[in-house]
C-alpha positions in Angstrom: 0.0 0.0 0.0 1.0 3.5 -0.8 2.4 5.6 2.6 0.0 8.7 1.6 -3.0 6.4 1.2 -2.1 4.7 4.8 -1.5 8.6 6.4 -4.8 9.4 4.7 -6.4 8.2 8.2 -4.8 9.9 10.6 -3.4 13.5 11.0 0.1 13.9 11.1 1.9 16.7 13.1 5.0 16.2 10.8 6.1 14.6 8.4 9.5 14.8 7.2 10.4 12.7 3.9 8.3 10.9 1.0 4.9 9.5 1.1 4.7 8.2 -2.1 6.9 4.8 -1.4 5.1 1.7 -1.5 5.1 0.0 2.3 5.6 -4.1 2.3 4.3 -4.4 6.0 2.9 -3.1 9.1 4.8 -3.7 12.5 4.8 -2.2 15.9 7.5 -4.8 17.1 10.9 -3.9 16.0 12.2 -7.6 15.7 9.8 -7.9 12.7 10.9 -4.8 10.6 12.5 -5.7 7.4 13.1 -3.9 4.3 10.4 -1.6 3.3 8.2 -1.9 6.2 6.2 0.6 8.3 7.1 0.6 12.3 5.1 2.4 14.8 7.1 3.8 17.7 4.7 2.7 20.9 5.8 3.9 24.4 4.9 0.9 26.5 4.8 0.4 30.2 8.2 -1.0 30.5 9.8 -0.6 26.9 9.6 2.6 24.8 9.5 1.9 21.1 11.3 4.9 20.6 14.6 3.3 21.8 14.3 0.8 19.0 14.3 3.3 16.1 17.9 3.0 14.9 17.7 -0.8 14.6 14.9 -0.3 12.3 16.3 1.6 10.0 19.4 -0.2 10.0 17.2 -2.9 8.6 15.4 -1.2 6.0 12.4 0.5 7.6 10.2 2.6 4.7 8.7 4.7 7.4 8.6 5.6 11.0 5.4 6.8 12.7 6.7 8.1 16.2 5.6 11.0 18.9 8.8 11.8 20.3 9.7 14.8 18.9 13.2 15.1 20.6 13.9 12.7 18.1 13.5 14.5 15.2 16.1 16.8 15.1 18.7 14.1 14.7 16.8 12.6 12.2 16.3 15.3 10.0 20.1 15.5 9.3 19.2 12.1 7.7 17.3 13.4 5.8 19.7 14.0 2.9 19.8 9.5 2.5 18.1 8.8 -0.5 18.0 5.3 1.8 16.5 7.1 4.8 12.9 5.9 5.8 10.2 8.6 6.2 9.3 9.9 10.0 5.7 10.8 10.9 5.1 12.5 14.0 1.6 11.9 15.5 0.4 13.0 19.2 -0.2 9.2 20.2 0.9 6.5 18.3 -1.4 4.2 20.3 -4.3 5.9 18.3 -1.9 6.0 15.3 -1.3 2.0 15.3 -4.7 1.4 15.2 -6.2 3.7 12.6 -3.1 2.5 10.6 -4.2 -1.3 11.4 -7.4 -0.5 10.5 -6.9 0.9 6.9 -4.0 -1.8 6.3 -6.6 -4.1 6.2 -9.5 -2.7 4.3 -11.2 -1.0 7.1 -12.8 -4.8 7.5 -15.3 -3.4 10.9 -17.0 -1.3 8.5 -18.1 -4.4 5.8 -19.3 -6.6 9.2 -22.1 -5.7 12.1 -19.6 -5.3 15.1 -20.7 -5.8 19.0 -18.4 -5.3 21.5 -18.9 -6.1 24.8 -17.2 -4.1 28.0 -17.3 -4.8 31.9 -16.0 -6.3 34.6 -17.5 -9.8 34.7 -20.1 -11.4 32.0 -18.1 -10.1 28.7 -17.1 -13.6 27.5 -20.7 -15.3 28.5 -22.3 -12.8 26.8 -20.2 -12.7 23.4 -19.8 -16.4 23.3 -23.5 -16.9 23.5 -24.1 -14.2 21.2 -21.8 -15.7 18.3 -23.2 -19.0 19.3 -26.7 -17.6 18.8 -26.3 -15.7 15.4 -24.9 -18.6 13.6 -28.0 -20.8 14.8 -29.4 -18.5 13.4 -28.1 -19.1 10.3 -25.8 -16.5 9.9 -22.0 -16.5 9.7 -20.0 -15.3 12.5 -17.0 -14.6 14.6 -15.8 -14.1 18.0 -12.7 -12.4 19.6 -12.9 -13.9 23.5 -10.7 -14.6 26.5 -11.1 -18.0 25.7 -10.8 -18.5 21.9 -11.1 -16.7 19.0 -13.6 -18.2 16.0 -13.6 -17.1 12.2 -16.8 -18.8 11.9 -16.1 -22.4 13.0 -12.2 -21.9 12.6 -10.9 -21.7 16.7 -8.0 -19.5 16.8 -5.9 -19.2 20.1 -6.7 -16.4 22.3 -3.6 -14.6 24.1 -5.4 -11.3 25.5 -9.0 -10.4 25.8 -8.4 -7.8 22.9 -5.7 -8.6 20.8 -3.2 -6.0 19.7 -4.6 -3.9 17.1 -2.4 -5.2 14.3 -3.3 -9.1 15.0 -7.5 -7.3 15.8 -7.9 -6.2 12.5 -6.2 -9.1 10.5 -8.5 -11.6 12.2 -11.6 -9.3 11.4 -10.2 -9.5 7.7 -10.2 -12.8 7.6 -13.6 -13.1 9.3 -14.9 -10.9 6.1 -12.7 -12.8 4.1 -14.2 -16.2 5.4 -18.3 -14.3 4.3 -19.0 -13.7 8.7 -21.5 -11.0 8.5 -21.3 -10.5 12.2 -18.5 -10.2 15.0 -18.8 -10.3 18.9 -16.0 -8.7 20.5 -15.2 -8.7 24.6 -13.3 -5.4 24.9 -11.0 -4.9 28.0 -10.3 -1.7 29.7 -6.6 -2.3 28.6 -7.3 -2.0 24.9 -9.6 1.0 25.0 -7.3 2.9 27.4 -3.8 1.5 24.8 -6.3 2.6 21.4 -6.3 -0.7 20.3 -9.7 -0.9 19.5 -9.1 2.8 17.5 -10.7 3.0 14.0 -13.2 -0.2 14.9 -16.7 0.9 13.3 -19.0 -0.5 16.2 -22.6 -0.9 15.9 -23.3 -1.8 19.1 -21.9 -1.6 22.6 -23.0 -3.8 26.1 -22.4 -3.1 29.4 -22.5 -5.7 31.8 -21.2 -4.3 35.2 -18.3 -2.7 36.6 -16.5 -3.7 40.0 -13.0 -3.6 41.2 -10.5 -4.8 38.7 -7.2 -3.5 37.2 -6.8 -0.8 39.3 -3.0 -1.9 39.2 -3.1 -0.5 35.5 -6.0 2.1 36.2 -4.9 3.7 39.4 -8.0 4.4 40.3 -11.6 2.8 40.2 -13.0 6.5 38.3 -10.0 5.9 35.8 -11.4 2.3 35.6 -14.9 3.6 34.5 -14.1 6.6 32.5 -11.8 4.2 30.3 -15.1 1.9 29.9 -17.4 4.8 29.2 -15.3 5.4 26.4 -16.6 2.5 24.0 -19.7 4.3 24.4 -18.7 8.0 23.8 -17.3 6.7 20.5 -20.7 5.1 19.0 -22.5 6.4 16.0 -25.9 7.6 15.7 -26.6 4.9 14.0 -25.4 2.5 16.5 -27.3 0.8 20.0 -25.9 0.5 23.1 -27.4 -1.6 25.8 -27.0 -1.2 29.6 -27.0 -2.9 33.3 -29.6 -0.6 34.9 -29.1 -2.6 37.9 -25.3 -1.4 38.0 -25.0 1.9 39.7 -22.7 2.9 36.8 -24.9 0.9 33.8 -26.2 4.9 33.0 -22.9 6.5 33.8 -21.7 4.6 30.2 -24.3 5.9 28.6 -24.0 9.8 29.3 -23.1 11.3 26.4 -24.1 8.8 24.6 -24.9 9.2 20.6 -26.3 6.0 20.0 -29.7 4.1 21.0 -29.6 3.5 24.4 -31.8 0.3 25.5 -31.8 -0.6 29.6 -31.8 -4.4 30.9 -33.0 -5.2 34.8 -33.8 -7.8 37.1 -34.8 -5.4 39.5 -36.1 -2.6 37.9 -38.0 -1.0 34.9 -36.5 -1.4 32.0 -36.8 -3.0 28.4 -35.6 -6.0 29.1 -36.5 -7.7 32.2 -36.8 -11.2 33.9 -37.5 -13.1 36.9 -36.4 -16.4 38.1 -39.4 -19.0 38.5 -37.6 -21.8 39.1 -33.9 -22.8 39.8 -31.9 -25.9 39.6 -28.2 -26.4 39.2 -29.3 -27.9 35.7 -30.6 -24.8 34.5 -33.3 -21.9 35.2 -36.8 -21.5 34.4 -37.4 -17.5 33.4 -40.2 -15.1 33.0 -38.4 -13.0 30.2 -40.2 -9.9 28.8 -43.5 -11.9 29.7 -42.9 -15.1 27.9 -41.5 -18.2 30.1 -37.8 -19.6 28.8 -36.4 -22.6 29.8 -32.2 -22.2 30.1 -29.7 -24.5 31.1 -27.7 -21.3 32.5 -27.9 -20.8 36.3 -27.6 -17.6 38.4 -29.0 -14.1 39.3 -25.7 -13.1 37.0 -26.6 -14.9 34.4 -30.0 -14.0 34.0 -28.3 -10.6 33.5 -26.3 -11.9 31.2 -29.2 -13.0 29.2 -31.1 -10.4 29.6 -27.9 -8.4 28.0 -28.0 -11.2 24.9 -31.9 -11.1 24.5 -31.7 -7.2 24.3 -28.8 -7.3 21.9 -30.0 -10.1 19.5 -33.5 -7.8 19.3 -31.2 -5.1 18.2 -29.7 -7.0 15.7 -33.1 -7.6 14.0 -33.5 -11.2 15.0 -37.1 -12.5 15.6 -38.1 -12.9 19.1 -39.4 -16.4 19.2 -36.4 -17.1 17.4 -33.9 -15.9 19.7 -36.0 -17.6 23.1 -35.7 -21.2 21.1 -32.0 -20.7 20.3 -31.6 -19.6 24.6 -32.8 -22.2 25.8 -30.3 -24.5 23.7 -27.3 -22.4 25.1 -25.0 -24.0 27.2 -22.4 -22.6 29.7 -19.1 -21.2 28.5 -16.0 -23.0 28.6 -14.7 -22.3 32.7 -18.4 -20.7 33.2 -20.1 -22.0 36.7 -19.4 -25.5 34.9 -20.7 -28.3 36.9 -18.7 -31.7 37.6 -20.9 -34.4 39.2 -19.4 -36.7 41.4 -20.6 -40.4 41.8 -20.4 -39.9 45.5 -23.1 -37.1 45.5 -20.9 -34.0 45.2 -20.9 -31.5 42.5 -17.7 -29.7 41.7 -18.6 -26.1 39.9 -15.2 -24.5 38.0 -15.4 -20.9 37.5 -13.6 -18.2 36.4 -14.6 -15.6 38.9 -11.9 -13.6 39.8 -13.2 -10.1 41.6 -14.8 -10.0 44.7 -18.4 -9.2 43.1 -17.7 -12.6 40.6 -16.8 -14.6 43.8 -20.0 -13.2 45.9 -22.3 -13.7 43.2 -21.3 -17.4 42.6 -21.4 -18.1 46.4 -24.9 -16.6 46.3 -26.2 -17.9 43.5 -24.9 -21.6 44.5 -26.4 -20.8 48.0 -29.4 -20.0 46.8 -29.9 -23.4 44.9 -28.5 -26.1 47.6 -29.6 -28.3 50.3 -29.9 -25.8 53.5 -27.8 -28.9 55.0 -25.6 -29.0 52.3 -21.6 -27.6 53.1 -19.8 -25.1 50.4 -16.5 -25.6 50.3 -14.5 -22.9 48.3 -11.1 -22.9 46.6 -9.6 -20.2 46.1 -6.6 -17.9 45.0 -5.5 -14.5 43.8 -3.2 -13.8 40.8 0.4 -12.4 41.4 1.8 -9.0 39.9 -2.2 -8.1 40.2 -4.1 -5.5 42.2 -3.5 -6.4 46.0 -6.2 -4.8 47.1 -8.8 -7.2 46.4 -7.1 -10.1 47.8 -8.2 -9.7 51.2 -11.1 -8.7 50.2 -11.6 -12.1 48.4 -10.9 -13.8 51.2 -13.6 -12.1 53.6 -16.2 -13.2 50.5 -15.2 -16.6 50.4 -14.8 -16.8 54.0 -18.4 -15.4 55.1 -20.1 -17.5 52.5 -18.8 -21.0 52.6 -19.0 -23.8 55.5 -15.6 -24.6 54.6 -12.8 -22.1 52.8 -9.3 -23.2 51.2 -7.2 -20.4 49.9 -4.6 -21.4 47.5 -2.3 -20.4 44.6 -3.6 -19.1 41.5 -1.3 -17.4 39.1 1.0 -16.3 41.1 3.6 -15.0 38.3 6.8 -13.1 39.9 5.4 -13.1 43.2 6.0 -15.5 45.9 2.8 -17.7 46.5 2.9 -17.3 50.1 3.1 -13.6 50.0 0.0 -13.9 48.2 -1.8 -16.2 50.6 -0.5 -13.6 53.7 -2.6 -11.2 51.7 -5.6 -12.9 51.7 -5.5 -14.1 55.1 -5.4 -10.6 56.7 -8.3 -10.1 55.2 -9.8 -12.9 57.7 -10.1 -12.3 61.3 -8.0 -14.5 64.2 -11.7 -17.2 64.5 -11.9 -17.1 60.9 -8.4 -18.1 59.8 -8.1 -20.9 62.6 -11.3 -22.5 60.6 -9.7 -21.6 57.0 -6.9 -24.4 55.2 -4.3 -22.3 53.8 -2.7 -25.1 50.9 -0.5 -23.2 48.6 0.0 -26.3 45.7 -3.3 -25.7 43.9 -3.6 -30.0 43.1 -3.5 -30.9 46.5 -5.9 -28.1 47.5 -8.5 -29.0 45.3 -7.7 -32.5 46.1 -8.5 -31.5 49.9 -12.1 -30.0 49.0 -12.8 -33.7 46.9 -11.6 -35.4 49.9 -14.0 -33.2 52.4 -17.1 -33.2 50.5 -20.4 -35.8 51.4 -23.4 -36.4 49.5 -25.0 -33.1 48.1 -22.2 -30.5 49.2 -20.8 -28.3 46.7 -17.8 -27.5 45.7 -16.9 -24.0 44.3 -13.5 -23.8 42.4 -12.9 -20.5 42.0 -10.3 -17.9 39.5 -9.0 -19.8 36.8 -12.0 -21.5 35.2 -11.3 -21.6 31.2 -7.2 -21.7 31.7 -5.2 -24.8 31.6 -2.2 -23.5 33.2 0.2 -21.9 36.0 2.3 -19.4 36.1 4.6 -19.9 39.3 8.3 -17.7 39.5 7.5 -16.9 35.6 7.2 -20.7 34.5 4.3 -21.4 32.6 3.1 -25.0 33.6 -0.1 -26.9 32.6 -2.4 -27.2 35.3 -6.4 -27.6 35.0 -8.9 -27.7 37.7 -11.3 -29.7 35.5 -8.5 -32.4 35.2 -7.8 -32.0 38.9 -11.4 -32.9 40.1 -11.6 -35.9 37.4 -8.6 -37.0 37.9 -10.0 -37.6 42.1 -13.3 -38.7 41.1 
């Protein structure tokens, strides 16, 4: 592609050189840049890309898009190379990398119906379900999830929530390329805050809740929400976005707002609503917008969730008793409140609840379906190099809402394991931590809870749901608690 078509989408503060070359490739990673490629300069949390200018145009680098301007003036002494690459100055070449992305690609969000999803907890439920639900529909899809990545039924291996906005855009390519008319997107706070999601043509936005999460990157739990808000800000007229009205931020995201604006509730009025009728752990019977839906889904959470589908497949111009049929076929998502029944009478339930709000609501929602005489016994961890402020915090959830409470490892990166568990267990009080197991190997932990458990107890395994492995002292091992509780039974 031709540099002044590519610089056509963005607005340069400078540009020193010729546009008119022909550009091979489109890189942010230095180690990638060959002859007659494009790099983009990004200044990361613990690397500036900046630093790794020279190297590229010792290999042959066609252009340079960077925002350090004490950089120019010894590149414009260059200048005079008829082998010198062309330097763009931007304001953020965050922004930059992903309008650049975008247009590299053929601007492929604009030729599919894009929904991204934002939150704290629900995002992959809700666009796994979604993508699930518009190709039973009969339409081709795709999916960009914690969990995997689809290209219609091709699974493609997730490694971030959002990817990079470089490997973003080529997989929405090849969902166009593939005929996918539609694409369901979880969007983290990291990519919206890091642009990656810049140039994306969405046509509709859910919220599902926010709670305390990332404040390690964020700072702060208003930087947190502003950063989400901003999916919403950006929406066109044309667009819908649909909101948790039971979240005391669901109408914060939608201030501002130029698109649509559609409300869901289990509490209150809204245009999407539902009540549980009955509840087992095989699934939930539902009063939804006043017609009764049968859904192997169970939960206070996950009627939320639905409710957050229901609203958004309306949007989409599905038929109604279409989309009820094709929910009560849905099954969980991979790491999702699964259930493990044991032949002894126990059920094992893996999820991925992380936050304090995920671990509360699964305690209350698996509360609210056992035996009164039944025990809860909870496994859980916290992740290293993470937020330490919700680890005791964790604790005290699990704690108050389980007969029995194990805290253990779960990713605990560069930190030390126990340092971890000493977190959690100030969160406890001197009766509650002589009543608590403390098991730091995450096998034998869970091993514990299999061994403790009678006839009709539960067992909640808690933080890691979908993942199949451990990070301990920056080793990457495999380890998966759905193994670990077959493997006992």
């Amino acid at each position: 592609m031709i540099l002044s078509e590519l610089l056509s989408v963005i607005d340069p503060i400078e540009v020193i050189g010729d546009v008119n070359k022909d550009i091979r490739s489109l890189h942010f990673d230095s180690r990638r840049i060959g002859a007659g490629d494009l790099f983009v300069a990004q200044v990361g949390t613990a690397v500036d890309g900046h630093t790794f200018i020279d190297g590229c145009v010792a290999n042959g680098a066609a252009a340079i898009v960077l925002s350090n301007k004490d950089y120019l003036p010894n590149l414009k002494s260059q200048i005079s190379n008829l082998k010198c690459p062309t330097y763009i100055l931007v304001q953020n070449t965050d922004r930059a990398l992903g309008l650049l992305a975008s247009k590299w690609f053929g601007e492929p969000s604009k030729a599919l119906t894009l929904v991204g999803v934002t939150g704290t907890n629900g995002k992959t439920t809700i666009a796994t379900l979604l993508y699930k639900l518009t190709r039973a529909l009969g339409h081709k899809a795709g999916l960009l999830s914690t969990v995997v990545n689809y290209i219609e039924t091709e699974a493609v291996p997730a490694t971030h929530t959002t990817p990079d906005a470089i490997e973003l855009n080529g997989l929405l390519r090849r969902m166009v390329d593939a005929g996918c008319t539609h694409a369901f997107m979880e969007v983290s706070s990291h990519a919206i805050a890091q642009e990656r999601i810049a140039g994306l043509d969405f046509d509709g936005a859910l919220f599902t809740n926010l709670t305390r999460d990332h404040i390690d990157y964020h700072k702060t739990f208003d930087n947190y929400r502003d950063t989400k808000k901003r999916l919403f800000d950006s929406l066109k007229p044309t667009a819908f976005a649909i909101t948790n009205k039971d979240d005391r931020n669901g109408l914060v995201m939608t201030q501002n707002c130029k698109a649509a604006v559609h409300t869901y509730s289990t509490r209150a009025l809204a245009d999407y609503r539902a009540q549980i009728l009955e509840e087992g752990f095989d699934g939930m019977l539902l009063n939804l917008n006043g017609k009764e839906v049968f859904v192997p889904l169970v939960g206070r959470f996950n009627v939320s969730n639905l409710l957050c589908i229901y609203g958004a497949a309306l949007n989409l111009g599905f038929d109604e008793l279409d989309v009820l049929r094709v929910l009560s076929t849905l099954t969980p998502v991979n790491g999702r409140f699964e259930t493990i029944r044991s032949p002894k009478g126990w059920t094992a339930i893996v999820d991925y609840a992380h936050t304090p709000d995920a671990v509360d609501n699964v305690i209350q929602t698996i509360r609210e379906i056992k035996k009164p005489s039944a025990k809860l016994i909870t496994v859980v961890g916290c992740g290293g190099n993470r937020d330490k402020g919700k680890r005791p915090m964790m604790a005290q959830i699990a704690k108050r809402g389980s007969e029995q409470l194990i805290l253990t490892s779960d990713n605990p990166r560069d930190e030390e394991p126990a340092a971890i568990l000493k977190d959690m267990t100030d969160g406890l009080t001197p009766d509650e931590l002589l009543s608590t197991l403390v098991i730091e190997d995450r096998a034998a932990a869970i091993q514990t809870a299999c061994t403790l458990a009678q006839p009709g107890d539960v067992i909640l395994i808690a933080g890691k749901g979908h993942e199949d492995y451990q990070i301990i002292k920056g080793v990457k091992s495999h380890f998966d608690d759905h193994e670990q509780v077959k493997k006992y039974i």
